[in-house]
Every structure is written in structure tokens, then in C-alpha cells.
C-alpha positions as a Markdown table, in Angstrom:
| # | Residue | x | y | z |
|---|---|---|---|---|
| 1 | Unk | -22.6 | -10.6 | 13.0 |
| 2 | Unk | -25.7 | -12.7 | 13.5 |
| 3 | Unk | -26.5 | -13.1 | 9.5 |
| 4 | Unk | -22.9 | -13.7 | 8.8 |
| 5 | Unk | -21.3 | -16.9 | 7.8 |
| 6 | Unk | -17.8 | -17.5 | 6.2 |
| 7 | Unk | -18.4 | -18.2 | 2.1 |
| 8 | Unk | -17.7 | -21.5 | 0.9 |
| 9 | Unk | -16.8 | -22.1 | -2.6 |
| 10 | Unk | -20.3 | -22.8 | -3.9 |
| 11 | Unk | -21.2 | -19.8 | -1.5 |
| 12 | Unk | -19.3 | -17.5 | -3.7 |
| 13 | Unk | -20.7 | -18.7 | -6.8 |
| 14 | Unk | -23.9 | -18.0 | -6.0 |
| 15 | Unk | -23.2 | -14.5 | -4.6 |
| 16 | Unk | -21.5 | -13.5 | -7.8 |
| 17 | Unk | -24.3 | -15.2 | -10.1 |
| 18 | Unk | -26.9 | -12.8 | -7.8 |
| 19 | Unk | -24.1 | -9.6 | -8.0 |
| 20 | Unk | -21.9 | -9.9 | -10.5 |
| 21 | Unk | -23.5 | -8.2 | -13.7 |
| 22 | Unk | -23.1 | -10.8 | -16.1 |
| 23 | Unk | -25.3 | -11.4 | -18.4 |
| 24 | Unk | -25.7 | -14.8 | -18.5 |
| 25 | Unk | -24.9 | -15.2 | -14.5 |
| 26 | Unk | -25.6 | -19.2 | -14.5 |
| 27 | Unk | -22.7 | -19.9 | -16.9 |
| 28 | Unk | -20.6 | -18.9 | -13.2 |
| 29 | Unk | -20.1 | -22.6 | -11.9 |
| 30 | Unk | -17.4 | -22.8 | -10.1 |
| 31 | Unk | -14.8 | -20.6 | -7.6 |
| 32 | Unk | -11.1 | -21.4 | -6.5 |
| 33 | Unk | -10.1 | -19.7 | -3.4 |
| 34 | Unk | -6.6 | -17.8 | -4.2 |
| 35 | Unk | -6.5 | -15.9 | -1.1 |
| 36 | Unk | -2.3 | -15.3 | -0.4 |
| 37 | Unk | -2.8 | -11.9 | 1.9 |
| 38 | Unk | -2.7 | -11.5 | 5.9 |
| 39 | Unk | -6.6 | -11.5 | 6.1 |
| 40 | Unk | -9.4 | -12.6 | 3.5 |
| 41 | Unk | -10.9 | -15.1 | 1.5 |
| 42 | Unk | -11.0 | -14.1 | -2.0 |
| 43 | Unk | -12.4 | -16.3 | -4.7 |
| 44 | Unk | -11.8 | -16.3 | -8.7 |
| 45 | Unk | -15.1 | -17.2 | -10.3 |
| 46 | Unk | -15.0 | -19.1 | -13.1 |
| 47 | Unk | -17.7 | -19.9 | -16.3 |
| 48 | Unk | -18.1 | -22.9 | -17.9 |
| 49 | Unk | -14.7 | -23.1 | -20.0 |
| 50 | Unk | -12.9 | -22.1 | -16.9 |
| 51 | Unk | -12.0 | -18.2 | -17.1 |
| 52 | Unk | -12.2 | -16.4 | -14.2 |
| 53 | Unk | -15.3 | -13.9 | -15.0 |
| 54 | Unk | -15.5 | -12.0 | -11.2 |
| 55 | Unk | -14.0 | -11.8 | -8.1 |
| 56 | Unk | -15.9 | -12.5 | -4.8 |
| 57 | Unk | -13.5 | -11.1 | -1.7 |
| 58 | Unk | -14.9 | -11.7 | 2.2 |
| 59 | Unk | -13.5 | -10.6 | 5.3 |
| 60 | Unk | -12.9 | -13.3 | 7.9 |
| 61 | Unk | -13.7 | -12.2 | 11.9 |
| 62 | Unk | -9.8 | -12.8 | 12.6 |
| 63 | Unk | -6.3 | -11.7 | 10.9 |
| 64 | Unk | -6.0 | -14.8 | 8.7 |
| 65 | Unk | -2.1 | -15.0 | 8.9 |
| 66 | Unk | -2.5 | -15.5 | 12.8 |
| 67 | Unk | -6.3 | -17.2 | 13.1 |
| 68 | Unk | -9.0 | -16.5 | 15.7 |
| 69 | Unk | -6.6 | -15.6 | 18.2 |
| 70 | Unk | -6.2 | -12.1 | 16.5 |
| 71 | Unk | -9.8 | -11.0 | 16.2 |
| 72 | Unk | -10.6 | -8.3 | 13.6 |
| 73 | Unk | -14.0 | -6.2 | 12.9 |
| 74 | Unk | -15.9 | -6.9 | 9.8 |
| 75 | Unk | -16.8 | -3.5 | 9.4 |
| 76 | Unk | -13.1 | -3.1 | 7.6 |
| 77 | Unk | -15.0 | -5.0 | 4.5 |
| 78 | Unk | -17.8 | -1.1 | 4.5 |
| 79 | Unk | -14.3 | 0.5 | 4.6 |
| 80 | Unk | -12.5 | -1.1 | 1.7 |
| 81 | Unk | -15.2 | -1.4 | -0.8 |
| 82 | Unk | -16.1 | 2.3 | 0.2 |
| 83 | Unk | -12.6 | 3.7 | 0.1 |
| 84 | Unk | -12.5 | 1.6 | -3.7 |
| 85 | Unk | -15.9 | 3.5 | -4.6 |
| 86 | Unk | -14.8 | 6.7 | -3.7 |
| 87 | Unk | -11.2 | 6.5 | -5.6 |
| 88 | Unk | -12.9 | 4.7 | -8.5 |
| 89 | Unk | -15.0 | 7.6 | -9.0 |
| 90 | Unk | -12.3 | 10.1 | -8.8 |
| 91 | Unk | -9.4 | 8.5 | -10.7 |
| 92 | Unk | -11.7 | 5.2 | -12.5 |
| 93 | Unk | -8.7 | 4.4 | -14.6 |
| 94 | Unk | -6.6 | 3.1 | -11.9 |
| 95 | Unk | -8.9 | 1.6 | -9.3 |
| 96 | Unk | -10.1 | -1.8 | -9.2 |
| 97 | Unk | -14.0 | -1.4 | -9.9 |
| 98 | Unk | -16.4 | -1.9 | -7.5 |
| 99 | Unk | -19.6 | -4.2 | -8.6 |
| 100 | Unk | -21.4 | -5.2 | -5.5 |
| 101 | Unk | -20.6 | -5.0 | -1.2 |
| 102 | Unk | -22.6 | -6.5 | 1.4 |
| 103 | Unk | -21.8 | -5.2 | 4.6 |
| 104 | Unk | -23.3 | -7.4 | 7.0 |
| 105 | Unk | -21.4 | -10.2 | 5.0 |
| 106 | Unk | -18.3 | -8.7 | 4.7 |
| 107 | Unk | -18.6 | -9.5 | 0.7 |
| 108 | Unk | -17.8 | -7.6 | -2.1 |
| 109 | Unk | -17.7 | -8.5 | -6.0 |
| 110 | Unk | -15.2 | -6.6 | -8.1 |
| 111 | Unk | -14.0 | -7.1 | -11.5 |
| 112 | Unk | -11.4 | -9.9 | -12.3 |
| 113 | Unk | -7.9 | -8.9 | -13.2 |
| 114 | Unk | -6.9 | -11.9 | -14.9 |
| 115 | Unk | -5.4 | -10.3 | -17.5 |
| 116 | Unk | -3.2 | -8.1 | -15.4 |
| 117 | Unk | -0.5 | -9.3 | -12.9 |
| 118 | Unk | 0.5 | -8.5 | -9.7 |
| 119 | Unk | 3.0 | -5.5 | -10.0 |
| 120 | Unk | 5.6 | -7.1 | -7.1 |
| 121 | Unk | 6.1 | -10.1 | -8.9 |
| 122 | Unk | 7.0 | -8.6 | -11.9 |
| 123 | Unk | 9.4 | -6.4 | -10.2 |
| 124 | Unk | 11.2 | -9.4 | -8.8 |
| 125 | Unk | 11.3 | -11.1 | -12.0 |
| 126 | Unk | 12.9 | -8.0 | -13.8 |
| 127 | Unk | 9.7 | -7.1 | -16.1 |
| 128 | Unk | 9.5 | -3.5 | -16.8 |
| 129 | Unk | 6.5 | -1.6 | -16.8 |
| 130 | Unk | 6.9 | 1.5 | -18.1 |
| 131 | Unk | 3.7 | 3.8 | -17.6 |
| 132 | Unk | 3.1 | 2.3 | -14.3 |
| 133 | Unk | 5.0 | 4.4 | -12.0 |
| 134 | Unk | 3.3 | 7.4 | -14.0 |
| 135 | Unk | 0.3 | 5.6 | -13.2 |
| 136 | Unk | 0.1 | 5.1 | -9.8 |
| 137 | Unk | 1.4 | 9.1 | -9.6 |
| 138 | Unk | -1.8 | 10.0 | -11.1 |
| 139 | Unk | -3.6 | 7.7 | -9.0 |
| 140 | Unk | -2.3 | 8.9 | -5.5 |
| 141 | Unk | -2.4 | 12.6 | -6.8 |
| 142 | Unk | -6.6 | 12.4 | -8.1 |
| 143 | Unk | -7.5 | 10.6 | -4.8 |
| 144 | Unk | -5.5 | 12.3 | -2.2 |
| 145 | Unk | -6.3 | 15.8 | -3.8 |
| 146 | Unk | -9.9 | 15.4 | -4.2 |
| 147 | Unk | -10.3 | 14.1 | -0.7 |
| 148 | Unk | -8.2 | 16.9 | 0.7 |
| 149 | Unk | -9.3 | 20.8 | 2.6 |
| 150 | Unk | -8.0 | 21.8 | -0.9 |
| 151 | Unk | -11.0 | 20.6 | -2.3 |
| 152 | Unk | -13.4 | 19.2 | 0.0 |
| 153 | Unk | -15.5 | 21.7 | 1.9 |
| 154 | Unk | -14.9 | 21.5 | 5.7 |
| 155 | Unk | -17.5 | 20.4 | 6.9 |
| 156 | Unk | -18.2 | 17.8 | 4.1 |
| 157 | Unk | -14.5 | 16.2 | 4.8 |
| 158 | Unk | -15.5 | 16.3 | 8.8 |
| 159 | Unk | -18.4 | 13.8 | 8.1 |
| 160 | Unk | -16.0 | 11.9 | 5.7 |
| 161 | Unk | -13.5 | 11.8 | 8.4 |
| 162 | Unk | -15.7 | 9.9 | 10.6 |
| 163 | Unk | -17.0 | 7.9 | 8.8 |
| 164 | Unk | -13.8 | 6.5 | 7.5 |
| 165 | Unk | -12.4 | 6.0 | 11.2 |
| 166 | Unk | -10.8 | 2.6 | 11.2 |
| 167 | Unk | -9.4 | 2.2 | 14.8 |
| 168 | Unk | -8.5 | -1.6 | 14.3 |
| 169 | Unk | -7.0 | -1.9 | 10.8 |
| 170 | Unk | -5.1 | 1.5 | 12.2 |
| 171 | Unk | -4.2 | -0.2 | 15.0 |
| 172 | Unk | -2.7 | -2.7 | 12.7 |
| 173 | Unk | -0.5 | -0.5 | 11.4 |
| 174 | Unk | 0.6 | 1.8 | 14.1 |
| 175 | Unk | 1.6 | -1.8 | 15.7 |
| 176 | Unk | 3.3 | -3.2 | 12.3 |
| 177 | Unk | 5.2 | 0.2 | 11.4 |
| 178 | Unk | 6.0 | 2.0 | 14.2 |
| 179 | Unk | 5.5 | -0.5 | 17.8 |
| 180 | Unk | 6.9 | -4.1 | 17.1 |
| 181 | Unk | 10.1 | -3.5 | 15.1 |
| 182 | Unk | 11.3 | -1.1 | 17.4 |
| 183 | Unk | 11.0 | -3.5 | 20.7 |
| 184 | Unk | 11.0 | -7.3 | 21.0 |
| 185 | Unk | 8.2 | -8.4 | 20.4 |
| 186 | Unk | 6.8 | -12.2 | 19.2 |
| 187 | Unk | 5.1 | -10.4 | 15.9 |
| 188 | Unk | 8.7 | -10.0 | 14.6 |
| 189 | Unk | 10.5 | -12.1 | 12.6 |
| 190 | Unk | 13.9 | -12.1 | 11.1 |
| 191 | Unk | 17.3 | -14.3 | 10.9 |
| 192 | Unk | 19.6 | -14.7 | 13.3 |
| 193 | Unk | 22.5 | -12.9 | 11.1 |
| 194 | Unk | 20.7 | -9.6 | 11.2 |
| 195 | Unk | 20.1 | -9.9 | 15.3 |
| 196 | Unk | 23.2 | -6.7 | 16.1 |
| 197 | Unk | 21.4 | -4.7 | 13.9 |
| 198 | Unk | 18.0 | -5.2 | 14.9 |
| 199 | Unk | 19.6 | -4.9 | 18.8 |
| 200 | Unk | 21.2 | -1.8 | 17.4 |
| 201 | Unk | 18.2 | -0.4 | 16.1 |
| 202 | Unk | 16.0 | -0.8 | 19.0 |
| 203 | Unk | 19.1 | 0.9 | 21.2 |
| 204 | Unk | 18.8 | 4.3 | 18.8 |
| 205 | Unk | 17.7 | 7.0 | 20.3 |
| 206 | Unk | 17.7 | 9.3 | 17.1 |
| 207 | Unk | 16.0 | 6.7 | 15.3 |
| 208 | Unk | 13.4 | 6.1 | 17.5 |
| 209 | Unk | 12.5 | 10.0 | 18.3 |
| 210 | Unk | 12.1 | 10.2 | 14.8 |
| 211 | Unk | 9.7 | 7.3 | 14.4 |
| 212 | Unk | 8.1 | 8.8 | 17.6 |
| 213 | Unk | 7.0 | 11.7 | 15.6 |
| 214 | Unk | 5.7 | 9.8 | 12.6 |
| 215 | Unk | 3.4 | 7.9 | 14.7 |
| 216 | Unk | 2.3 | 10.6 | 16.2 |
| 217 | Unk | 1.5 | 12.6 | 12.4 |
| 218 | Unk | 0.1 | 9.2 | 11.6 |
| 219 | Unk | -2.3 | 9.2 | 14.1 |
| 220 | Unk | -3.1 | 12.8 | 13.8 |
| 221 | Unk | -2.8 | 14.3 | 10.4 |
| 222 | Unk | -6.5 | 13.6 | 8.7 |
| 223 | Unk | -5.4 | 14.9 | 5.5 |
| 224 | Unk | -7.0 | 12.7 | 3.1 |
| 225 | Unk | -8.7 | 9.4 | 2.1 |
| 226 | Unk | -5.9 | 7.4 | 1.8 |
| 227 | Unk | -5.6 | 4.0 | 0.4 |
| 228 | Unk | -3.3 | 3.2 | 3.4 |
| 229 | Unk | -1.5 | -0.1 | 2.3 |
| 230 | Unk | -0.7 | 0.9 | -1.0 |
| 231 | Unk | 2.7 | -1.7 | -1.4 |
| 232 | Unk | 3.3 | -2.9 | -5.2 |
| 233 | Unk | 1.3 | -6.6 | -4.4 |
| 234 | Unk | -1.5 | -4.5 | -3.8 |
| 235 | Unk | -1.6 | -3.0 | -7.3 |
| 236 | Unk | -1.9 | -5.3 | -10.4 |
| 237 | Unk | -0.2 | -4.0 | -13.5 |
| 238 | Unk | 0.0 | -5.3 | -17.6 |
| 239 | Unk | 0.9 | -3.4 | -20.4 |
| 240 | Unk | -0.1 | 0.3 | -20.4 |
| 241 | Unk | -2.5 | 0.0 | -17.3 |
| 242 | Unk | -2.9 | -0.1 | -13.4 |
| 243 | Unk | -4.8 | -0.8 | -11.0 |
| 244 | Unk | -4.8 | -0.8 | -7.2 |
| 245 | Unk | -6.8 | -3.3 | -5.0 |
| 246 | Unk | -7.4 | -3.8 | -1.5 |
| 247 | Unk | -7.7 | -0.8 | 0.0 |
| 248 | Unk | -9.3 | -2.2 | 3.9 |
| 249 | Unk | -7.0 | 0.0 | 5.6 |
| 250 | Unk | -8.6 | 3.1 | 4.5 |
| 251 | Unk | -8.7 | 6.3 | 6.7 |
| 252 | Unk | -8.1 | 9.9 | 6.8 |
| 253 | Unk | -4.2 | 10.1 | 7.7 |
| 254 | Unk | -1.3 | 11.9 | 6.0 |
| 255 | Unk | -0.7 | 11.8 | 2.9 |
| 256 | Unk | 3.2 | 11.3 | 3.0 |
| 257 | Unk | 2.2 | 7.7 | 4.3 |
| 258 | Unk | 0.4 | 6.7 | 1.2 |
| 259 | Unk | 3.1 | 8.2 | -1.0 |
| 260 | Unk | 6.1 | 7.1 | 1.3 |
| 261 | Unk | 4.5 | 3.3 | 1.1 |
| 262 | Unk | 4.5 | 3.5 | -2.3 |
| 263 | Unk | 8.4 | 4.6 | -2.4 |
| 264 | Unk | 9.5 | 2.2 | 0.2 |
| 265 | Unk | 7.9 | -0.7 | -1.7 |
| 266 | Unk | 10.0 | 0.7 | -4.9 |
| 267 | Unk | 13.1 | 0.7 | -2.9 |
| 268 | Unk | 12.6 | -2.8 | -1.4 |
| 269 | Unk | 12.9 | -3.9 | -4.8 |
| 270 | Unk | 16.0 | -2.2 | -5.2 |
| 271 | Unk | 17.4 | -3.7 | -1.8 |
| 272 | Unk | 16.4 | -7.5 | -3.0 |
| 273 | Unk | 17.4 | -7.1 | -6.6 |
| 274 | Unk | 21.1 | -8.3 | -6.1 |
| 275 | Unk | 19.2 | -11.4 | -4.8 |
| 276 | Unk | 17.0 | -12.1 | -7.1 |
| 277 | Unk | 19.0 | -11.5 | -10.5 |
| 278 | Unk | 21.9 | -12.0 | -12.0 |
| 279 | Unk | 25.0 | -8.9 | -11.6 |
| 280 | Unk | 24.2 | -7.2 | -14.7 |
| 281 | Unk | 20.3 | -7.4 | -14.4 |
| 282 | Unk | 20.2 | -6.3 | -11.1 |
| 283 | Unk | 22.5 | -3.5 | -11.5 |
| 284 | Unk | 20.1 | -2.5 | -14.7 |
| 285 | Unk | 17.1 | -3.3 | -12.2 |
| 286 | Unk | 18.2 | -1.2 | -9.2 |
| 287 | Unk | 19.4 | 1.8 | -11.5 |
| 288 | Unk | 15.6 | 1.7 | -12.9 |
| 289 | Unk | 13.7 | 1.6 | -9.5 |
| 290 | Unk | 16.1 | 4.9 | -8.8 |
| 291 | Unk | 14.7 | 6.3 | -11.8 |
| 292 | Unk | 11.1 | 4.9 | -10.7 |
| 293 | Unk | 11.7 | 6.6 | -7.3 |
| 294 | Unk | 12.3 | 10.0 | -9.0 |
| 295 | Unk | 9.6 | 9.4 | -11.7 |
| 296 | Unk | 6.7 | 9.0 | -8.8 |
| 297 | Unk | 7.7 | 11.7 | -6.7 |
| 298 | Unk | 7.7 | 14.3 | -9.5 |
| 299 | Unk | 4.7 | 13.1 | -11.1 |
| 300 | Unk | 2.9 | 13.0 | -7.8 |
| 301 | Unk | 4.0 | 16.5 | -6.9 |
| 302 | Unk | 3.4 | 18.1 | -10.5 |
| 303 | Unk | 0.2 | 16.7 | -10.7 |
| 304 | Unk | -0.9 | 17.4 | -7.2 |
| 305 | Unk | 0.4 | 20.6 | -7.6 |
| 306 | Unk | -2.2 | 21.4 | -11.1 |
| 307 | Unk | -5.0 | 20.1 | -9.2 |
| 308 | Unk | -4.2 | 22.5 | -6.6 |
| 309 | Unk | -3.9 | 25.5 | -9.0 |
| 310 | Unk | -6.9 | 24.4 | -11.2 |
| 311 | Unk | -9.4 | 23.1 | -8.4 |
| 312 | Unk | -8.7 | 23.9 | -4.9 |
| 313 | Unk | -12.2 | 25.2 | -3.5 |
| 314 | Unk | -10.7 | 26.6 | 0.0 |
| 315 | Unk | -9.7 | 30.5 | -1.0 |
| 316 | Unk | -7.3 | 30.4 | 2.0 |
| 317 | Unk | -5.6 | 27.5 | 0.6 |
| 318 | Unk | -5.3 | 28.9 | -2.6 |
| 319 | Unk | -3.2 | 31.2 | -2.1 |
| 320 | Unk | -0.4 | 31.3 | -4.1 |
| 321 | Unk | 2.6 | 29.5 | -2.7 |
| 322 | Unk | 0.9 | 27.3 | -0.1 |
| 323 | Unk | 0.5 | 24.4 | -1.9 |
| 324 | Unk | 4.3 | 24.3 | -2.6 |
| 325 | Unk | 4.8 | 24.5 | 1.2 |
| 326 | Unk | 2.6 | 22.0 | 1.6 |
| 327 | Unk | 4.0 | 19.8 | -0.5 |
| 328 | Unk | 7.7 | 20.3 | 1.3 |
| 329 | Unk | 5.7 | 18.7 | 4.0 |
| 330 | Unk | 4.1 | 15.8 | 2.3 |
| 331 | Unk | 7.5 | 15.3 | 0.9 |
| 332 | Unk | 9.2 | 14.9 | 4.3 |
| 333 | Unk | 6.9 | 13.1 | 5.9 |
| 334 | Unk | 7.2 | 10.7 | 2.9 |
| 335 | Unk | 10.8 | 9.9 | 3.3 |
| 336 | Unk | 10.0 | 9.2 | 6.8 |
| 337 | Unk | 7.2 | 6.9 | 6.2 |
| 338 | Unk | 9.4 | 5.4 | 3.1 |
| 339 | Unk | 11.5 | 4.1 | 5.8 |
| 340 | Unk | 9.5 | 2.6 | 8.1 |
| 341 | Unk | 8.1 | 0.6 | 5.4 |
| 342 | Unk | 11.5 | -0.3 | 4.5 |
| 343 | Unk | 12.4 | -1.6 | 8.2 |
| 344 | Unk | 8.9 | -3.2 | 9.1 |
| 345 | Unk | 8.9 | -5.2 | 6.0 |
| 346 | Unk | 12.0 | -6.7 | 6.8 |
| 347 | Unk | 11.9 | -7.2 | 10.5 |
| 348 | Unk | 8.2 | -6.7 | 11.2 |
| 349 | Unk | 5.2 | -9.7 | 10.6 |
| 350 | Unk | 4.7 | -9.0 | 7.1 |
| 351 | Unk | 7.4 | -9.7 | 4.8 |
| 352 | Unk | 7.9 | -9.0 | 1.7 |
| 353 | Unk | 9.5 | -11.7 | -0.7 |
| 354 | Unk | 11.5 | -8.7 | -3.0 |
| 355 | Unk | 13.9 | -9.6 | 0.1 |
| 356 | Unk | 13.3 | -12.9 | 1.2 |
| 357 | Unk | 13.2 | -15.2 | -2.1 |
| 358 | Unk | 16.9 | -15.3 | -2.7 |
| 359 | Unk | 18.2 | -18.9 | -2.4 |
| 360 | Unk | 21.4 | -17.8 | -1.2 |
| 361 | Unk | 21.6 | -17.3 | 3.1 |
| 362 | Unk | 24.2 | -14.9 | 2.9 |
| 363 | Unk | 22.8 | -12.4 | -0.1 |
| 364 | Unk | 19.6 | -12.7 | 1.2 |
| 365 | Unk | 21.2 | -11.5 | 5.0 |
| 366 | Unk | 23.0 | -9.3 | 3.1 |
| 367 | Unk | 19.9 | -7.2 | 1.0 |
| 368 | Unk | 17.6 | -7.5 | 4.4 |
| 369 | Unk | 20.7 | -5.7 | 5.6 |
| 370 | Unk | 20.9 | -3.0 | 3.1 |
| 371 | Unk | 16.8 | -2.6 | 3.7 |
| 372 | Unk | 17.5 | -1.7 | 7.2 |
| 373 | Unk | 20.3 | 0.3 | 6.7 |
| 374 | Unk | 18.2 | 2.7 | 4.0 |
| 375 | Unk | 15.8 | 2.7 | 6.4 |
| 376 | Unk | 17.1 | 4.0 | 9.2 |
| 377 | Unk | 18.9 | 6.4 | 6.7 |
| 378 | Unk | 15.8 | 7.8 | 5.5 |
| 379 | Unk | 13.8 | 8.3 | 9.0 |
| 380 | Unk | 16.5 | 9.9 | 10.5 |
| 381 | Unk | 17.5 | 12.1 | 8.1 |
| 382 | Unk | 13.5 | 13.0 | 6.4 |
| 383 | Unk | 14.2 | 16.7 | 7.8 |
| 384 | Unk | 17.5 | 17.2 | 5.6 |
| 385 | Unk | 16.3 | 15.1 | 2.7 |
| 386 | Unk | 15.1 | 18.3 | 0.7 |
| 387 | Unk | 14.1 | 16.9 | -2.6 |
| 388 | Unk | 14.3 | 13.7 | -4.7 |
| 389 | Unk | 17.9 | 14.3 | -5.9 |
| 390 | Unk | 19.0 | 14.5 | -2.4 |
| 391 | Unk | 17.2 | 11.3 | -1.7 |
| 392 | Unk | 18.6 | 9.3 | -4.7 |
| 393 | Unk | 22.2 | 10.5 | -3.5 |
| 394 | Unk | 21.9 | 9.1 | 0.2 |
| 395 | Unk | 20.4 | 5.9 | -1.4 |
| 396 | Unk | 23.0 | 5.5 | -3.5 |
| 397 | Unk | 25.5 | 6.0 | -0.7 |
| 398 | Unk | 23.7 | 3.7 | 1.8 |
| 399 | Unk | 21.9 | 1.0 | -0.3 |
């Protein structure tokens, strides 16, 4: 902690002229700080005529959306940049890239994304993407395979396992997803209007048993590297490509969280929607984030399924039949997880604005509602919720 200090604008220039691969660095002159997330500072670098060329991102010593009450490890910065390396390597095509990371400053250059836009803000405007779902499918099935027993030797994964612990950013989330929206706590925040069904959550004794056990997989299913926040403003999309960013909440956990994050952020959408556009677009819109849902899930589990069949290293795993078991798991524990997302995001300390942009109080009570409602839904009922037909049937019941 001694050497580090927190970047200024001029700071960041300089880093990225030193680190970030150009070849004519000094025509980097200046940086605008665009930082809109729960905890860095992350500055567009810009040449001469004004495009952004690289991207300098630093960790601050405190959760940013709180300040220095909330103090946070730096050592999350090692984490994300080496979570990024590792899925960059195995699935390049969808991972931001990687140019430089400092750990004692926290700092890491990566390539700009200018040309792509944030994936959750196209969702609320009703822009369609249609190879991304597909693409973040293969994304989550090369990086969670190839950090996996499947294909990982043990003892390799072990060292990878601890060196990947993240207690604090974990804590983070064992707090946000499965503590705080369950009890009342001052992290929460919500309207008054959905106050019964918050009371009546936190009253549920089914509901919370069954959060009770995802926790507890959460904290001790080390299944593979996982990205661990992987929500659709974490992945920037444009036509025909993806990629996914700010990964500082990587660790060894289940793999149904990553996947069940993704879902859950697919289905917030849905929830909003009647919000955000008008009747017949947000029918459309909803209708095509069910078909989304499906799409991911599949893709995921055919893909996974391949790599499993093609590459799995462990001959005990290999055997024919287990990976389909394991997979029943994944998916289960997905729908769980899919849920929790759904409730913490509209309860919890980190909204989302898929629900909360709509100008009108009562729609907007109205699809934070429907979020909890699913949610609930899907946690409870994970065990029963066989496949991804099943699944699109209870949502279209309940949402």
C-alpha cells in the first residue's frame, strides 16, 4: 500500500503512454474519467483528435458507491486482470484483452471498447443483438470447462484455487445475494409500495431454506474460475461480437452462479420491459429474452457438454454419462442463483435500471414486483424446474 496513490487524470495518461502498446504513445494527451460502477476509477484515453485509444481502470481502497467507510483490498485489481488473462487465453474472442496490470497500483490497461456498447443498455432500449446470447454461451462454456476437474489436473486446479481466493469481493456477494435482502438491513433499498412483499419475503421460510442452501454451495462448490459478476452491464456488445469486462469478483465457486447471473440479468430485462417500451415492443421484447433464456442455456450445455466429450483429462470423469449428471446440477443450481439475482437487484444495494428507469411510479412498482415474484418462484422451486422448457412455462405463468 505504501507505493500506491489514487490516479489522477494526467496520472492515467502517462501510465497508458508507458503500457499501452501504441505505437506512437505521446499522441495519448488526455483521459476523462467515466467510472459509473460500485467501485473504480476507470479512465478513457484519448489521442490528439479525441478518440479514446486505451483504457486505464484502478481500484480505489474503498467500495466507491459507499466511500472510505467500506474499505476494500486492492489485491481484487491481481484478481480481475488475472481472472481476464486466464479467460482471454481460453476463449480470446469474448474477453476484454488484457495489455498491462500493476499490482501494487491497482492499475490495469485494456483495450478500448468504443466501438462496442454496453449490452444492458441496449436491452433497455429494445436493440437486438442477435449472436450475442450465443456468444456469451461460448464464453461461459470455454472458461468454466477449461478451469474445471474435467480438465484441469487436480493438483494444478488446487494451486489455482488458492490463489484465486477472494474473501472480500466474496464477502461482497454472499452479503448482496444471499444476507441483506433477506433481513432488514440499511444496504437495502426499495419503495415503499413493494414494503408487504419485501416483509413477506423475509417471513418465508421455504424461501429462505432454499437460499440457505445456495449460500452454502456458493461458498463451497470450487468448481471453476468463474467470472462471478457476469450481469449484461458487464459485457459490451456491437454487431456480431462480445465481450465481457470486469471480472474483480473472480473465484473458484459453482458454476450455476455464473450461468444463473447471466439468466437472471436476461430476465430482469424481461421484468422492466413493460416499463421501458411501448405495449407492442415490450411484448416483442419480453417474448425475445424468453427465447434468449432458452438460447443460453442450450448453448451453454451443448457446448459444455462437447468440451467434455472431446477434452476432459480426468478418466473418472469421463465416463460416459457423468457430464450429463453433472450438468442437471449446474442447471439447478442455476435457476436458483437466477433468482437471487433477480431479488437482490431489485431490493438489495445494487440496482439495476432494466427496472428502475420507468417514469411511471406505478409500472415501475409494478415490474420491481414481477422481479420478486419470479424470483422467489425460481429459488423455491430450482429442485422441480427440470429443464429450460419447464422454466419458460413458470415464467410465463409468474412474470
Amino acid at each position: 500500500m505504501s507505493q500506491y496513490r489514487t490516479f489522477t487524470a494526467n496520472d492515467a495518461v502517462e501510465f497508458a503512454r508507458q503500457y499501452g502498446q501504441l505505437a506512437d504513445p505521446q499522441a495519448l494527451v488526455s483521459a476523462d474519467e467515466i467510472g459509473d460502477g460500485n467501485l473504480n476509477l476507470v479512465f478513457k484515453i484519448r489521442d490528439r483528435a479525441g478518440v479514446s485509444r486505451v483504457i486505464v481502470k484502478q481500484a480505489l481502497p474503498y467500495v466507491r458507491c459507499v466511500g472510505e467507510s467500506w474499505p476494500l483490498t486492492l489485491d481484487r485489481a491481481r484478481i480481475e486482470a488475472e481472472t481476464l488473462l486466464i479467460h482471454g487465453t481460453l476463449c480470446p474472442r469474448h474477453t476484454v484483452r488484457v495489455l498491462h496490470h500493476d499490482p501494487v497500483l491497482a492499475v490495469m490497461v485494456q483495450e478500448d471498447l468504443s466501438d462496442h456498447h454496453i449490452w444492458r443498455n441496449e436491452l433497455i432500449k429494445g436493440h437486438y443483438y442477435p449472436l450475442a446470447v450465443g456468444q456469451l454461451a461460448e464464453y461461459l462454456a470455454q472458461t468454466l470447462f477449461h478451469t474445471s476437474d474435467f480438465y484441469q489436473a487436480a493438483q494444478a486446479k488446487k494451486a489455482e484455487v488458492s490463489r484465486f481466493t477472494n474473501p472480500e469481493l466474496c464477502q461482497i456477494t454472499e452479503d448482496l445475494f444471499f444476507t441483506d435482502p433477506y433481513h432488514d438491513h440499511e444496504r437495502n433499498q426499495f419503495d415503499d409500495a413493494l414494503l408487504p412483499q419485501v416483509t413477506a419475503l423475509r417471513k418465508d421460510p421455504a424461501l429462505k431454506l432454499a437460499v440457505a442452501g445456495l449460500k452454502h454451495r456458493f461458498l463451497s462448490k470450487a468448481e471453476a474460475l468463474l467470472h462471478g459478476d457476469i450481469h449484461s452491464g458487464s459485457i459490451f456488445v456491437g454487431e456480431g461480437r462480445l465481450k465481457a469486462i470486469d471480472a474483480e469478483f473472480g473465484f473458484y465457486g459453482p458454476i450455476g452462479f455464473d450461468v444463473g447471473t447471466a439468466l437472471g440479468n436476461l430476465l430482469l430485462n424481461y421484468c422492466g420491459l413493460p416499463g421501458l417500451l411501448g405495449p407492442r415492443e415490450a411484448a416483442a421484447g419480453r417474448e425475445q429474452r424468453l427465447q434468449d433464456v432458452r438460447e443460453l442455456w442450450l448453448i451453454f450445455a451443448d457446448r459444455f457438454l462437447a468440451l467434455c466429450q472431446q477434452r476432459s483429462r480426468d478418466a473418472t470423469l469421463a465416463m460416459p454419462g457423468y457430464a450429463e449428471q453433472f450438468l442437471q446440477q449446474v442447471w439447478q443450481d442455476a435457476v436458483g442463483y437466477c433468482g437471487t439475482e433477480l431479488i437482490r437487484r431489485t431490493i438489495g444495494l445494487a440496482h439495476v435500471a432494466d427496472l428502475d428507469s420507468s417514469a411511471d411510479p406505478e409500472m415501475r412498482a409494478e415490474c420491481q414486483s414481477s422481479a420478486l415474484t419470479l424470483g422467489r418462484v425460481l429459488i423455491v422451486n430450482a429442485a422441480q424446474i427440470e429443464h429450460v422448457d419447464a422454466l419458460l412455462a413458470r415464467i410465463r405463468q409468474h412474470g
